[in-house]
Phi, psi and omega in degrees: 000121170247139127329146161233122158263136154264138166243113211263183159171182143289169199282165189052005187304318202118040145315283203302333186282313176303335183299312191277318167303302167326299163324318189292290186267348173250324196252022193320300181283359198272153176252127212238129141242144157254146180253122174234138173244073164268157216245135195150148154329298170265114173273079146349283185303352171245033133292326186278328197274329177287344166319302183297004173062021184276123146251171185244082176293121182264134185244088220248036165265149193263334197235107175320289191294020173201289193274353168278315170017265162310309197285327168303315185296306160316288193297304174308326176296331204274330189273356146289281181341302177287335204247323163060059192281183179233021176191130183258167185206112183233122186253103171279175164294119192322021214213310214278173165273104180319339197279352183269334163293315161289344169282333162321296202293302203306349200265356177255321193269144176272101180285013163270350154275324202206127139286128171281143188265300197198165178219126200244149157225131187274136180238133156281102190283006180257322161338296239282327186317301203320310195302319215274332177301296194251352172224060184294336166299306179278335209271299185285333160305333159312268201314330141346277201304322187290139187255341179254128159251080170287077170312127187242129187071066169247004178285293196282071207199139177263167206271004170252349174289341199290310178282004144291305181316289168352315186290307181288342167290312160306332192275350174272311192215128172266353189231002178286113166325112216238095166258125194228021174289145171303157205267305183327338235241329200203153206278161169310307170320303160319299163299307169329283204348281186333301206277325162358282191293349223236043205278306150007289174300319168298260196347287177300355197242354179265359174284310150354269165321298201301319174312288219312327200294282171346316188287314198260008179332316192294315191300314163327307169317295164256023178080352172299078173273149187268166198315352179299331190283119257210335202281332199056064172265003152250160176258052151296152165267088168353283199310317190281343107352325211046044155247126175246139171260147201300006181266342195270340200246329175283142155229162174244154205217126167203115187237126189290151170206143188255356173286143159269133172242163144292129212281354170259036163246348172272319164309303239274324164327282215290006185261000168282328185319303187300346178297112177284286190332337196242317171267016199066182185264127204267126165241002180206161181199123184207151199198165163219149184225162166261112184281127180296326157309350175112114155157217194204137178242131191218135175252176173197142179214133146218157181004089172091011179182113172249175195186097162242146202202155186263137191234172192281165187282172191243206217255331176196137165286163195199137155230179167206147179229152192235136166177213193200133187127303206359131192254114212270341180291299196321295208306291173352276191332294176329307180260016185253328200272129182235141196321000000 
């Protein structure tokens, strides 16, 4: 029998982090595959993830409810096939809709083989007003979806911001299990426990999906889709839906670059990063450089919180910025100017 977790979350919440805690304390003896649907040019994240000896099939199509299907569907038969894991951990794109991911999964597994196990969403709790304020259609279907809610960066966070986040989060889903201890605080085992336990909501909402999937069969054959399809593979006017497909509103910027930088040539880039006016709203930034001092500098940025550190070298330096505006000449300049 394999599990499947999704572990969903917004960009930058802490999936790979959480994965890897997971990988690390819980699933240590386990035969694990991930699966990432990241959403960008470059798949980044699956340098940091071959560091962890993890493997990796990279899936870098972008729209779950039409052109992943096929291609999504393929890839999940073959990586049941090849590896016959005994848990897949599938990290969509910090961007996509958990629930198309999950009628994605449910339309493929022979439930006498492969459970969908759970379904997570990583939440930034110092965010979540923000996110629900400004990209609240992708933001709150996570959480919609999710039988598990894993707060992420609650150690410095004052406790009324918290039981706010906490509130709004209860006003989408009422029924989800909310871990909202810091994670350094509690073993990988622990959580696994949780998102386990947290079966019950998963159960109803793929029951949910499977009516909802039936009632609308015809449209999937054939491609009229009516308003559930979401992706914009058509030229419907979205916008008179309230549907976006995550390609309309996001975009990613990305560029291999062979310069070396310093790492306080590297601050002071992601602290320009919050000038909205001048770069569009940058919500995610990540990246490895060759450090003019010798070695390798590897970043990470969101809003209001960067992290740079030295990592091993890659093959080119390469970043990426993810956000939705995005002024893609600004940015270039911005990572072309050297001191």
């Amino acid at each position: 029998m394999t599990k499947i977790d999704i572990v969903s979350g917004f960009l930058g919440a802490g999936k790979t982090t959480l994965i890897k805690k997971l990988l690390k304390e819980a699933l240590a003896d386990t035969k694990v595959v991930l699966i990432e649907n990241e959403f960008g040019e470059i798949g980044i994240d699956g340098g940091f993830l071959k560091e962890a000896g993890i493997e990796i099939k990279e899936m870098n199509s972008g729209c779950i409810c039409c052109s992943l299907v096929g291609d999504f569907g393929t890839s999940l038969k073959e990586v049941l096939n090849t590896y016959t894991p005994e848990r897949i951990l599938i990290e969509p794109s910090g961007v996509g809709k958990l629930s198309d991911v999950m009628k994605a999964v449910s339309d493929v597994i022979d439930e006498k083989e492969v459970v969908l196990n759970s379904a997570v969403a990583v939440v930034d709790a110092s965010k979540c007003k923000m996110y629900i304020k400004n990209f609240g259609e992708f933001f709150i279907n996570q959480i919609a979806h999710a039988g598990t809610i894993v707060l992420s960066r609650t150690a410095n966070i004052k406790e009324d911001k918290l039981a706010k986040c906490v509130e709004l989060i209860r006003e989408h889903n009422e029924k989800a299990t909310i871990i909202t201890t810091p994670w350094d605080d509690l073993e990988g085992k622990d959580i696994l426990d949780t998102i386990e336990g947290a079966k019950d909501l998963e159960a109803e909402m793929m029951e949910e999906l499977k009516h909802h999937h039936h009632d609308h069969e015809h449209h999937h054959h054939h491609h009229d889709h009516g308003e559930e399809c979401t992706c914009g593979c058509h030229d419907h006017d979205h916008h008179h839906h309230g549907h976006h497909h995550a390609d309309e509103v996001f975009t990613s910027f990305g560029m291999e670059t062979p310069a070396c930088y310093t790492k306080q040539e590297i601050e002071t880039i992601l602290e320009k990063l919050e000038q909205e006016s001048v770069y569009g709203f940058v919500l995610r930034a990540k990246g490895m450089v060759q450090d003019k001092e010798g070695g390798w500098i590897y970043f990470d940025y969101v809003p209001g919180e960067s992290n740079v550190r030295a990592g091993k070298p890659d093959v080119t330096g390469k970043f990426c910025v993810i956000g939705s505006k995005l002024q893609e000449e600004k940015l270039q300049e911005l990572f072309e100017e050297r001191k």
